[in-house]
MOPAC internal coordinates of N, CA, C and O (Angstrom, degrees):
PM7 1SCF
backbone

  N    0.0000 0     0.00 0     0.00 0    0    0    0
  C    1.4424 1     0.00 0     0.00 0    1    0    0
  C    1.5314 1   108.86 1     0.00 0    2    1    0
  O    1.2310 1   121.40 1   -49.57 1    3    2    1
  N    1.4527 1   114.93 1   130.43 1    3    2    1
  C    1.4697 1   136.89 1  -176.45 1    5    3    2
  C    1.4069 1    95.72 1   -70.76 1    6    5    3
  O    1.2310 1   119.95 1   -32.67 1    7    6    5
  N    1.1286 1   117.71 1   147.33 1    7    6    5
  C    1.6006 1   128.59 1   155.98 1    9    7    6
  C    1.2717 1   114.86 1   -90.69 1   10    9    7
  O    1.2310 1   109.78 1   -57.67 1   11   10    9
  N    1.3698 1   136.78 1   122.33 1   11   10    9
  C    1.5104 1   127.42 1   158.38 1   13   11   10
  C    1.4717 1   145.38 1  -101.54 1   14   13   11
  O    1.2310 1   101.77 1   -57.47 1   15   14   13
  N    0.6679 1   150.87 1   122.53 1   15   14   13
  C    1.5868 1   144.40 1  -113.22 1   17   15   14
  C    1.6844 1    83.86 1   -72.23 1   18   17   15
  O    1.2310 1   106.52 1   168.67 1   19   18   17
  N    1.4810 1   142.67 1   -11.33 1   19   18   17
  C    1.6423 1   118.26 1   173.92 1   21   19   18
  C    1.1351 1   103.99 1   -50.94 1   22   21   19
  O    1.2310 1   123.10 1   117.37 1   23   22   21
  N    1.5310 1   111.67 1   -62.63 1   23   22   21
  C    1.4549 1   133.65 1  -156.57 1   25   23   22
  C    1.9223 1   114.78 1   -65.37 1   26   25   23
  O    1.2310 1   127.19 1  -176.56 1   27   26   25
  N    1.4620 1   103.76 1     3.44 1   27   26   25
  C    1.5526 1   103.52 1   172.90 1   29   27   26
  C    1.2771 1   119.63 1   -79.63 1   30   29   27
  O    1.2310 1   124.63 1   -25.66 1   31   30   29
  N    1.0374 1   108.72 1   154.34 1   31   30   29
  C    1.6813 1   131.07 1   174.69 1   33   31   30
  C    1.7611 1   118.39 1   -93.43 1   34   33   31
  O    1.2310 1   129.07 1  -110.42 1   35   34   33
  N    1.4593 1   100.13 1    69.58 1   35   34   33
  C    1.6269 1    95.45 1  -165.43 1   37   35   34
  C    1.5776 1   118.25 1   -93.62 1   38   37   35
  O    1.2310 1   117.27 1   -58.19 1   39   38   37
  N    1.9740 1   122.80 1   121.81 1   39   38   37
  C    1.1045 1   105.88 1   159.61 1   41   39   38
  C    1.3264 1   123.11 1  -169.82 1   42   41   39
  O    1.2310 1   105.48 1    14.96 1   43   42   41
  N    1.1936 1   144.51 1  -165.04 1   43   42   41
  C    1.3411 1   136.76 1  -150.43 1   45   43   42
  C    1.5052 1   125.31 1   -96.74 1   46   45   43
  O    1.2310 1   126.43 1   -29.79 1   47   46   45
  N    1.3374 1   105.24 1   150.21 1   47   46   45
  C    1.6137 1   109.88 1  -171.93 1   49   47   46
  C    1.5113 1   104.69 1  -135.81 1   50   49   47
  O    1.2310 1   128.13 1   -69.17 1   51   50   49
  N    1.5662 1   101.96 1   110.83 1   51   50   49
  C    1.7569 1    76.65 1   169.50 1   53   51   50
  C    1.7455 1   101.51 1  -119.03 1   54   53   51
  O    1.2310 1   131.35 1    -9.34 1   55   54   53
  N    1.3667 1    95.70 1   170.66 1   55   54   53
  C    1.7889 1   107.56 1  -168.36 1   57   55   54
  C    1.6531 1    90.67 1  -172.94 1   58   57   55
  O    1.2310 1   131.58 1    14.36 1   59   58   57
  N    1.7686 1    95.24 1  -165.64 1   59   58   57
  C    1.2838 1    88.79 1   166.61 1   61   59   58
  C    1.4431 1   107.94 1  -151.05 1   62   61   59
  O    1.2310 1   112.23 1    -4.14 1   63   62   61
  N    1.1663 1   132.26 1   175.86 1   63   62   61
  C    1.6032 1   129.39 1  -142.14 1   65   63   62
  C    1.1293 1    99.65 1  -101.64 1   66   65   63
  O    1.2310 1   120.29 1   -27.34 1   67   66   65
  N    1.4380 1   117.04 1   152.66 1   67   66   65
  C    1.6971 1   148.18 1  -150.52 1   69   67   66
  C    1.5800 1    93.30 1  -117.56 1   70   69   67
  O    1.2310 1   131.68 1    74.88 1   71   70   69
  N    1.3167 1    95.05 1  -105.12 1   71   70   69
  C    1.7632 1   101.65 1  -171.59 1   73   71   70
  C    1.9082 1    86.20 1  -151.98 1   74   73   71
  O    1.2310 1   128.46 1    21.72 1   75   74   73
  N    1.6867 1   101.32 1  -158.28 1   75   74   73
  C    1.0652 1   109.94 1  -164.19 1   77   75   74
  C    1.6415 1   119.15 1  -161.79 1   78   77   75
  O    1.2310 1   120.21 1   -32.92 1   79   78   77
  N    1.2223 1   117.20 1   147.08 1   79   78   77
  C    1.8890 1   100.53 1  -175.22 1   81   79   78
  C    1.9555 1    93.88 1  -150.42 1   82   81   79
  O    1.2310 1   135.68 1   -36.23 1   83   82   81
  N    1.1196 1    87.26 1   143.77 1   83   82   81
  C    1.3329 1   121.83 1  -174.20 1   85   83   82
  C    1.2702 1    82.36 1   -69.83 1   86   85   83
  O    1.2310 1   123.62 1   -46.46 1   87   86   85
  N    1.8876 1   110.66 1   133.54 1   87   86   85
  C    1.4954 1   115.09 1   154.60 1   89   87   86
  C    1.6747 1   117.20 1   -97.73 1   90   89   87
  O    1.2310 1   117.50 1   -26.49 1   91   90   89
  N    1.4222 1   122.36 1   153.51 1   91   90   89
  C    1.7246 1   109.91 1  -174.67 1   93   91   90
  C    0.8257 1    88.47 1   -92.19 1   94   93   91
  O    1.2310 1   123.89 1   -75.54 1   95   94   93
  N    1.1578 1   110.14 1   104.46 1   95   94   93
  C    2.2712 1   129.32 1   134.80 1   97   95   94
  C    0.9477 1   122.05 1   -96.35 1   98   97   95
  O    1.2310 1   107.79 1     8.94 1   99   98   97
  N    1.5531 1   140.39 1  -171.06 1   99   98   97
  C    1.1965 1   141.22 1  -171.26 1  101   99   98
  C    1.7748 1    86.62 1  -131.38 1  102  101   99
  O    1.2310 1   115.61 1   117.07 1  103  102  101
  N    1.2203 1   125.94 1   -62.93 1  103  102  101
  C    0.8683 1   136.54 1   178.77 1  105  103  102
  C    1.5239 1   130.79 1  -137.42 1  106  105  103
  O    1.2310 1   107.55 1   -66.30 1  107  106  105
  N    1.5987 1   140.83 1   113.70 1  107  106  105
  C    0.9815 1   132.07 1    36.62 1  109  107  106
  C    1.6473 1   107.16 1   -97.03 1  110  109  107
  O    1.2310 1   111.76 1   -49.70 1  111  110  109
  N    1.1188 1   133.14 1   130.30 1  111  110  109
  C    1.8492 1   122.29 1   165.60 1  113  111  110
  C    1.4475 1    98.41 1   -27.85 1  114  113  111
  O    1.2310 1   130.94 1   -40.35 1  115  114  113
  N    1.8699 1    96.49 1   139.65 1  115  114  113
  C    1.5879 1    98.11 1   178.74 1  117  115  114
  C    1.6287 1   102.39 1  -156.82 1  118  117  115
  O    1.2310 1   122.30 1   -67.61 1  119  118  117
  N    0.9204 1   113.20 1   112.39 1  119  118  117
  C    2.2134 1   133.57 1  -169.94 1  121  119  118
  C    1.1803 1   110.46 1   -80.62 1  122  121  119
  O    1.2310 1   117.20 1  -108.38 1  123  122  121
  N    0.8327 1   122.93 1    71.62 1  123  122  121
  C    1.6007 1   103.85 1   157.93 1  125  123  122
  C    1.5263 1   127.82 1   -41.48 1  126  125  123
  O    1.2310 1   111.27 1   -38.06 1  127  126  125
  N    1.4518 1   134.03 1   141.94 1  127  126  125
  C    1.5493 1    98.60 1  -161.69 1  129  127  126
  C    1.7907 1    73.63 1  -154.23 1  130  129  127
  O    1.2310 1   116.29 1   -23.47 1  131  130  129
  N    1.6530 1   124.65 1   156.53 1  131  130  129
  C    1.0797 1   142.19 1   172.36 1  133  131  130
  C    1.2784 1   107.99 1  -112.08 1  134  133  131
  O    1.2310 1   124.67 1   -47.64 1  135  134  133
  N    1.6865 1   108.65 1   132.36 1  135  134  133
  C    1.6987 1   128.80 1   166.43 1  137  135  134
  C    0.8658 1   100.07 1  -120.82 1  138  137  135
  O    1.2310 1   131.90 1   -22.05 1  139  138  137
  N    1.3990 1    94.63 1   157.95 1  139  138  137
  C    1.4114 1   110.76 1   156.63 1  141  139  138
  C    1.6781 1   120.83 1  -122.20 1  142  141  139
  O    1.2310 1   119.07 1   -51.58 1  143  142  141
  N    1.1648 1   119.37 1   128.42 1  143  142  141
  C    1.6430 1   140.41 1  -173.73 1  145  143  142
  C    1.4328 1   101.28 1   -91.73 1  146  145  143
  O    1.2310 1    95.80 1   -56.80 1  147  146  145
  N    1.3534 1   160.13 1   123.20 1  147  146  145
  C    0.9511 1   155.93 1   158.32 1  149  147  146
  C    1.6135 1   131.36 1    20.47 1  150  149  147
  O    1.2310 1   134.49 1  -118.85 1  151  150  149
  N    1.2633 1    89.59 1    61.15 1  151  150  149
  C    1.9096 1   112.44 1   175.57 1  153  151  150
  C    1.8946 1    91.08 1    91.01 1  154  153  151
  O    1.2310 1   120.37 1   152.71 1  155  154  153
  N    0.9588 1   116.90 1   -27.29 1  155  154  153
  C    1.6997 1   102.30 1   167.27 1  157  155  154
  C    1.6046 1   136.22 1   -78.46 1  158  157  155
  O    1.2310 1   121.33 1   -45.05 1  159  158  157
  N    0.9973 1   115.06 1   134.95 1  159  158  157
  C    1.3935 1   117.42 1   172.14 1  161  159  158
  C    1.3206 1   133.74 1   -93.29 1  162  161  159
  O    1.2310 1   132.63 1   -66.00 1  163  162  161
  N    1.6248 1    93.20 1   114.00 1  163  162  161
  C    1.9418 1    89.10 1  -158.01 1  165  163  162
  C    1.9069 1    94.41 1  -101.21 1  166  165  163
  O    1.2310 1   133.68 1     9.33 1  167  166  165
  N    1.4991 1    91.17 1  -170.67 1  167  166  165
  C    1.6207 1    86.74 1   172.48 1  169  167  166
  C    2.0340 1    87.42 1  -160.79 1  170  169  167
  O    1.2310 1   135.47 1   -36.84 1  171  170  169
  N    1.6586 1    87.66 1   143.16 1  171  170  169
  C    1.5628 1   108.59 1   178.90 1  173  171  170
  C    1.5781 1   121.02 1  -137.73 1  174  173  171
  O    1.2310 1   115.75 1   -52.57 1  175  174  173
  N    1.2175 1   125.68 1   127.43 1  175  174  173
  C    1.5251 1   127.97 1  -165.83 1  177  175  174
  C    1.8410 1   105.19 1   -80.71 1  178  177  175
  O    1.2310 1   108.11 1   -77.61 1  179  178  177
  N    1.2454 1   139.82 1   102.39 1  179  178  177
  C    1.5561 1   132.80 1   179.25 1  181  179  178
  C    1.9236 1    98.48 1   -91.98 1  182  181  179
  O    1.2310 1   127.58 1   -61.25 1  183  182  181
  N    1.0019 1   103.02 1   118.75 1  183  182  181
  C    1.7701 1   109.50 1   150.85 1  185  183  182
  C    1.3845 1   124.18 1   -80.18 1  186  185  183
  O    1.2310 1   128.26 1   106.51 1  187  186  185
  N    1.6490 1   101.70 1   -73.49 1  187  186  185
  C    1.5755 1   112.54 1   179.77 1  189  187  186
  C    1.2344 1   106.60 1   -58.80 1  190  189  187
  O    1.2310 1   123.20 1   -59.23 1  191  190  189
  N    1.2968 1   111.48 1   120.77 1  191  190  189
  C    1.8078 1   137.66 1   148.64 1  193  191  190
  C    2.0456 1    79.03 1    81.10 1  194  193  191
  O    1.2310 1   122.68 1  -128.94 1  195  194  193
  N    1.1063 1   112.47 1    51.06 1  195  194  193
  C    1.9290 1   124.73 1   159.71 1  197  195  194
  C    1.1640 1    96.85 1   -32.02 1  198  197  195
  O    1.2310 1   120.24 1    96.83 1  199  198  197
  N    1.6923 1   117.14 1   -83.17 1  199  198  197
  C    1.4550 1   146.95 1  -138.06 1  201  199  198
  C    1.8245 1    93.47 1   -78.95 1  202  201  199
  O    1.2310 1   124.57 1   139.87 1  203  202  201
  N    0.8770 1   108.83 1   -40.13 1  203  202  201
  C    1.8829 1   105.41 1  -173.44 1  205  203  202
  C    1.4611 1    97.73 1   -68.43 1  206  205  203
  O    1.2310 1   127.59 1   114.04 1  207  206  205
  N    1.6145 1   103.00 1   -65.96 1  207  206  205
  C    2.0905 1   107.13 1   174.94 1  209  207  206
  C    1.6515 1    94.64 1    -4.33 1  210  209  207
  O    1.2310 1   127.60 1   103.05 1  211  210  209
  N    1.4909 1   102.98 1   -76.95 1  211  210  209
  C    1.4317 1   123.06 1  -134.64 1  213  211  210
  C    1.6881 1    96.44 1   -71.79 1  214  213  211
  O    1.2310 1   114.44 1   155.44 1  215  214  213
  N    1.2194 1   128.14 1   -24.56 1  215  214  213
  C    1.3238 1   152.08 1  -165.88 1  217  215  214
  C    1.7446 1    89.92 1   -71.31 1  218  217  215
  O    1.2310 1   123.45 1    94.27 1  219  218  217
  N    1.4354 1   110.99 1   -85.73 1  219  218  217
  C    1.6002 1   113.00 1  -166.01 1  221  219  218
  C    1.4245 1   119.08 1   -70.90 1  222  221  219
  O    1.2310 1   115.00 1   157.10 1  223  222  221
  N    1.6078 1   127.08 1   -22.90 1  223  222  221
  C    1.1200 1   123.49 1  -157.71 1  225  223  222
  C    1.6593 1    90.51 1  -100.23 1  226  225  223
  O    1.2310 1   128.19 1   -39.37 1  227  226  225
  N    1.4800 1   101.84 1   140.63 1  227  226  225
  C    1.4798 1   117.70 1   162.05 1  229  227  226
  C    1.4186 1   118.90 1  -105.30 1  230  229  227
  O    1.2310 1   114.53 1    -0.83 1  231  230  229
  N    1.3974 1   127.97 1   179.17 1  231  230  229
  C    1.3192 1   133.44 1   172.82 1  233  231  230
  C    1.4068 1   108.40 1   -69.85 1  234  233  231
  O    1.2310 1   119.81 1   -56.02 1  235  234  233
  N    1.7446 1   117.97 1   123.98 1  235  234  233
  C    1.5429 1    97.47 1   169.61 1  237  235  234
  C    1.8463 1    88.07 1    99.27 1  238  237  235
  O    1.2310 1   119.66 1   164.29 1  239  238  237
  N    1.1259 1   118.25 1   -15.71 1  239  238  237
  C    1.4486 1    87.45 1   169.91 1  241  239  238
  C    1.9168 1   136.18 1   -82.11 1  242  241  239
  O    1.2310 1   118.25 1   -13.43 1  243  242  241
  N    1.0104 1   120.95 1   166.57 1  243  242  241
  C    1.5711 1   103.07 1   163.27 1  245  243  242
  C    1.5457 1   119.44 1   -86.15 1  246  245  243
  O    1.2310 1   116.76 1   -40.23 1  247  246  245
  N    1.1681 1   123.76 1   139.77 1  247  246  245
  C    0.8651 1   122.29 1   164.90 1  249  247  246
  C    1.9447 1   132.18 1  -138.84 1  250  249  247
  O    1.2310 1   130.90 1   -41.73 1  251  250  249
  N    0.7547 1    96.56 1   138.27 1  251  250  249
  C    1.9832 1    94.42 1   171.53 1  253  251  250
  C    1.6172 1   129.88 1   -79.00 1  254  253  251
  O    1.2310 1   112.84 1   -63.65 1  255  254  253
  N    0.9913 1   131.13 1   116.35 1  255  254  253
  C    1.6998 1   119.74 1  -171.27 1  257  255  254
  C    1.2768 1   104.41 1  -119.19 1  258  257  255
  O    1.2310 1   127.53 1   -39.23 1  259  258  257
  N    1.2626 1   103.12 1   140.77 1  259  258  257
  C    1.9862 1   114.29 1  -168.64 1  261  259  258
  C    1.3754 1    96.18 1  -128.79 1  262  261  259
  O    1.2310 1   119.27 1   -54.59 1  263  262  261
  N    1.5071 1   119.00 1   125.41 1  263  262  261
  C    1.6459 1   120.95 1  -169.85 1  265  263  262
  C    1.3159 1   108.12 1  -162.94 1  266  265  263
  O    1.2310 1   122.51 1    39.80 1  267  266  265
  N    1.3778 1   112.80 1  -140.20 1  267  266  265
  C    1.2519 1   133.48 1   172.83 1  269  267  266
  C    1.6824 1   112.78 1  -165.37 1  270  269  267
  O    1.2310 1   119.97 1   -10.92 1  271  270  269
  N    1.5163 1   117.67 1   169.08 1  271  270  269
  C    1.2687 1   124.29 1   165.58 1  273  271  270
  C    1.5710 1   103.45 1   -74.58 1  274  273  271
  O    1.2310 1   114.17 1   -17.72 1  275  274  273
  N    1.4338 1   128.64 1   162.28 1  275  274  273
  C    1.2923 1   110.68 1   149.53 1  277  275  274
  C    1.2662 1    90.67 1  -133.35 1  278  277  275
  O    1.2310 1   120.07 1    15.60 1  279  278  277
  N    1.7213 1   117.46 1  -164.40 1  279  278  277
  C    1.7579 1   128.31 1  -133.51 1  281  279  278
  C    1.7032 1    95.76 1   -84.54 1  282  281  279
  O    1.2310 1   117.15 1   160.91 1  283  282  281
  N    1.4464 1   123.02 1   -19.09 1  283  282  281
  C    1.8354 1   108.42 1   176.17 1  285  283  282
  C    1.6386 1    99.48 1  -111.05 1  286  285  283
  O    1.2310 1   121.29 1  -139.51 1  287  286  285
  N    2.0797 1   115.14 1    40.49 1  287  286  285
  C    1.2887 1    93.15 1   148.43 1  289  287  286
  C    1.5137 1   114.55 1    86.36 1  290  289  287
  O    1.2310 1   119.36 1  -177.07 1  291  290  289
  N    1.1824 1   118.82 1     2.93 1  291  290  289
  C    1.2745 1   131.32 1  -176.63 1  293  291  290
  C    1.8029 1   115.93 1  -122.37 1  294  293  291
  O    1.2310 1   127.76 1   -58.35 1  295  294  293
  N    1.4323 1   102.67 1   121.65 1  295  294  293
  C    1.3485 1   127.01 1   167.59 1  297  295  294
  C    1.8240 1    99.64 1   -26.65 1  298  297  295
  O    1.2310 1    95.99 1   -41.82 1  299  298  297
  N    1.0530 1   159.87 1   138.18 1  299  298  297
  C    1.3939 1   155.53 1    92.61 1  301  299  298
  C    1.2946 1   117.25 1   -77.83 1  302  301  299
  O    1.2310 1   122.68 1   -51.84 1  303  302  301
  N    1.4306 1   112.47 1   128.16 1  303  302  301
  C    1.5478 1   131.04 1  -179.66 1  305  303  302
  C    1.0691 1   122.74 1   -78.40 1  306  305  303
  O    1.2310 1   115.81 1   -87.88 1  307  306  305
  N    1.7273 1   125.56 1    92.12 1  307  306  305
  C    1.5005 1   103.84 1  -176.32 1  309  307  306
  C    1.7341 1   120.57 1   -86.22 1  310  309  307
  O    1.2310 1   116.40 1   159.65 1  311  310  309
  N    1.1421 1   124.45 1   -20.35 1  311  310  309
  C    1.6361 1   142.34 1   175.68 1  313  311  310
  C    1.5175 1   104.73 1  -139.16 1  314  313  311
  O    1.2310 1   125.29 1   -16.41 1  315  314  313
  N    1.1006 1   107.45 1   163.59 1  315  314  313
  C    1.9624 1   128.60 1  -173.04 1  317  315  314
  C    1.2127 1    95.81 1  -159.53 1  318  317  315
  O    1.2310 1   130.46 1   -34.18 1  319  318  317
  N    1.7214 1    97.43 1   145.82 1  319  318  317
  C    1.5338 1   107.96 1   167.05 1  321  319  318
  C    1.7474 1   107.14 1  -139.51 1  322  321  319
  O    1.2310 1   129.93 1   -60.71 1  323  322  321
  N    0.8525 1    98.46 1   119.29 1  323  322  321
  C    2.0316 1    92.54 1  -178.43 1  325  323  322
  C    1.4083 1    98.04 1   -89.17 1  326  325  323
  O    1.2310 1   126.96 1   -62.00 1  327  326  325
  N    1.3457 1   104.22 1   118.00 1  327  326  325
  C    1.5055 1   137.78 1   174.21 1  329  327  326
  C    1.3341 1    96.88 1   -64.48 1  330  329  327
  O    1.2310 1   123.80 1    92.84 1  331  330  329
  N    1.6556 1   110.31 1   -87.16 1  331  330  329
  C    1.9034 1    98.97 1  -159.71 1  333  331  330
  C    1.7224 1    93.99 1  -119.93 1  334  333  331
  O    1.2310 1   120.72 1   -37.99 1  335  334  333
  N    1.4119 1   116.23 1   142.01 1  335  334  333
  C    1.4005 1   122.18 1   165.99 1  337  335  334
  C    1.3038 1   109.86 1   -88.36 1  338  337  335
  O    1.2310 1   118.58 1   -20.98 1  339  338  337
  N    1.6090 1   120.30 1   159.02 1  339  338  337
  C    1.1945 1   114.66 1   167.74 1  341  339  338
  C    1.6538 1   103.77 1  -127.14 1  342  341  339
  O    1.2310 1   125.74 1  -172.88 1  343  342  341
  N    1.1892 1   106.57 1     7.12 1  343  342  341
  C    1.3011 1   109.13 1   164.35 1  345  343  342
  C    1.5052 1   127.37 1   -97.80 1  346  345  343
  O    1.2310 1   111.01 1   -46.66 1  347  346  345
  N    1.2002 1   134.52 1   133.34 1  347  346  345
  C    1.2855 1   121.10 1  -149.53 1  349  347  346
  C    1.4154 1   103.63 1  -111.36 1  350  349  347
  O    1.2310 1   128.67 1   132.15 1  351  350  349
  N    0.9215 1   100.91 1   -47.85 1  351  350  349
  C    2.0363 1   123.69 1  -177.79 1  353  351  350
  C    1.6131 1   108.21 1   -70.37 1  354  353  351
  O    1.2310 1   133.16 1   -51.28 1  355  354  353
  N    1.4931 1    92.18 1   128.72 1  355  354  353
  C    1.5182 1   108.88 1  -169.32 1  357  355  354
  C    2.2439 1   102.51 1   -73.60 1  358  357  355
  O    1.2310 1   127.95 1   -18.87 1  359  358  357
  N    1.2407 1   102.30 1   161.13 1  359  358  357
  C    1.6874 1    90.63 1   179.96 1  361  359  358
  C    1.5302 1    85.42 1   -94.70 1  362  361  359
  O    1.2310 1   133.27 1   -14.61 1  363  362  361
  N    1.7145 1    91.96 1   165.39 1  363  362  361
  C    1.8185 1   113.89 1  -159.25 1  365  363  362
  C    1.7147 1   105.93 1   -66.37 1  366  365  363
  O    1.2310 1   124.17 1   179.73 1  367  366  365
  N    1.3391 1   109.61 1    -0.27 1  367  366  365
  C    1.5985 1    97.24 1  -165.78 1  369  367  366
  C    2.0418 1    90.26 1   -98.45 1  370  369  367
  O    1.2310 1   120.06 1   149.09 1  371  370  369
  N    1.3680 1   117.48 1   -30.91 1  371  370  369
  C    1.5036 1   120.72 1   178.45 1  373  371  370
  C    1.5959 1   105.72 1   -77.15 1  374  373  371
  O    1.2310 1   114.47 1   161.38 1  375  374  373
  N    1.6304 1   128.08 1   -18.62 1  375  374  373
  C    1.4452 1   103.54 1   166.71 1  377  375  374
  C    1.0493 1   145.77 1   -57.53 1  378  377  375
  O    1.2310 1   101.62 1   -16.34 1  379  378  377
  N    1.5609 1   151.12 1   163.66 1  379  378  377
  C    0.9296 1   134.67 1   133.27 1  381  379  378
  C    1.5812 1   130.83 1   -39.53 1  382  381  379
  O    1.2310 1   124.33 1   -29.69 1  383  382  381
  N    1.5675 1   109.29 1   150.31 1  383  382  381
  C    1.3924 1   109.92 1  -179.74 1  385  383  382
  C    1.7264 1   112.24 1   -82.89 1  386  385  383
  O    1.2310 1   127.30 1   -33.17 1  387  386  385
  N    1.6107 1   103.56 1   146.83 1  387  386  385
  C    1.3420 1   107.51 1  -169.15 1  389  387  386
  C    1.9085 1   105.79 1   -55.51 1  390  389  387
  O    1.2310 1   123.12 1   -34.79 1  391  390  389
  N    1.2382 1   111.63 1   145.21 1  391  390  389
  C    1.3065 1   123.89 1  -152.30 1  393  391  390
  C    1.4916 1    97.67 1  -104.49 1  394  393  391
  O    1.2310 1   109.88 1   -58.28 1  395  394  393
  N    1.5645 1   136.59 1   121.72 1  395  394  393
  C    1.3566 1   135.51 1   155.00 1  397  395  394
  C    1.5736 1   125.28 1   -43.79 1  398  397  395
  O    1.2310 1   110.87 1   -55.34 1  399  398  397
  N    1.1669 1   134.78 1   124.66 1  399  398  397
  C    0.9416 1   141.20 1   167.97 1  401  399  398
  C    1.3071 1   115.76 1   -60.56 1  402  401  399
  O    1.2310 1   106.94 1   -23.75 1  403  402  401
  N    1.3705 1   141.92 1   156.25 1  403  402  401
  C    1.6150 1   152.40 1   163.49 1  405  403  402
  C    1.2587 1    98.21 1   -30.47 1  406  405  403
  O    1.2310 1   128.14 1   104.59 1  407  406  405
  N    1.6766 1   101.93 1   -75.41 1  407  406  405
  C    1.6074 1   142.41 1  -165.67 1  409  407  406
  C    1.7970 1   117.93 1   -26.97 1  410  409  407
  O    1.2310 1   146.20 1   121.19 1  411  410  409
  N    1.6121 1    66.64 1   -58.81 1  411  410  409
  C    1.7225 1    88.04 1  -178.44 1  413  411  410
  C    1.2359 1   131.74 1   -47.71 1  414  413  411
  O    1.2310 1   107.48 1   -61.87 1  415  414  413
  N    1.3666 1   140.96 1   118.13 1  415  414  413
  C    1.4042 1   120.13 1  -155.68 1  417  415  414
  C    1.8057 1   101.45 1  -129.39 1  418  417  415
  O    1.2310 1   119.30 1   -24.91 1  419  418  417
  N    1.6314 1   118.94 1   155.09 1  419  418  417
  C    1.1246 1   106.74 1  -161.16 1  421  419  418
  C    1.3787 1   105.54 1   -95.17 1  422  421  419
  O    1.2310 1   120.10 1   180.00 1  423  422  421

């Protein structure tokens, strides 16, 4: 018997993020990713928006996870929200470009 998303049990976890490992699929991308819940270490598989997850969240951040169990017992992530960053600094491809001075002459 299929499960269908009526029949899920969906709800929230917050902790904050471990690290993360690529599972081999072919198709859909699928993360395994480690939290931690209050001195425990859990683990949850994210598909939807994989590549972004892995994009904004750093080590050490907080985060919230909204999902369900599915049938072998495993966390799936359907939405995330990162509560607090502890990383402050944007990566080099989201900065701004270095800015000319007045001064500077060509």
């Amino acid at each position: 018997m299929t499960q269908t998303p009526a029949n899920r049990d969906y709800y929230t976890i917050n902790g904050r993020f471990i690290s993360h490992k690529f599972i081999k699929t072919t198709e859909p991308i699928m993360i395994l990713i480690k939290f931690s819940v209050a001195d425990e270490v859990k683990t949850a598989i994210i598909v939807k928006n994989a590549l972004r997850f892995i994009e904004e969240v750093y080590p050490d951040d907080a985060i919230s996870l909204y999902g369900y169990t599915n049938q072998r017992k495993q966390f799936v992530i359907s939405k995330y929200l990162i509560t607090s960053t502890q990383h402050t600094d944007l990566p080099a491809h989201l900065k701004y470009p270095k800015q000319r001075h007045p001064d500077d002459s060509l």
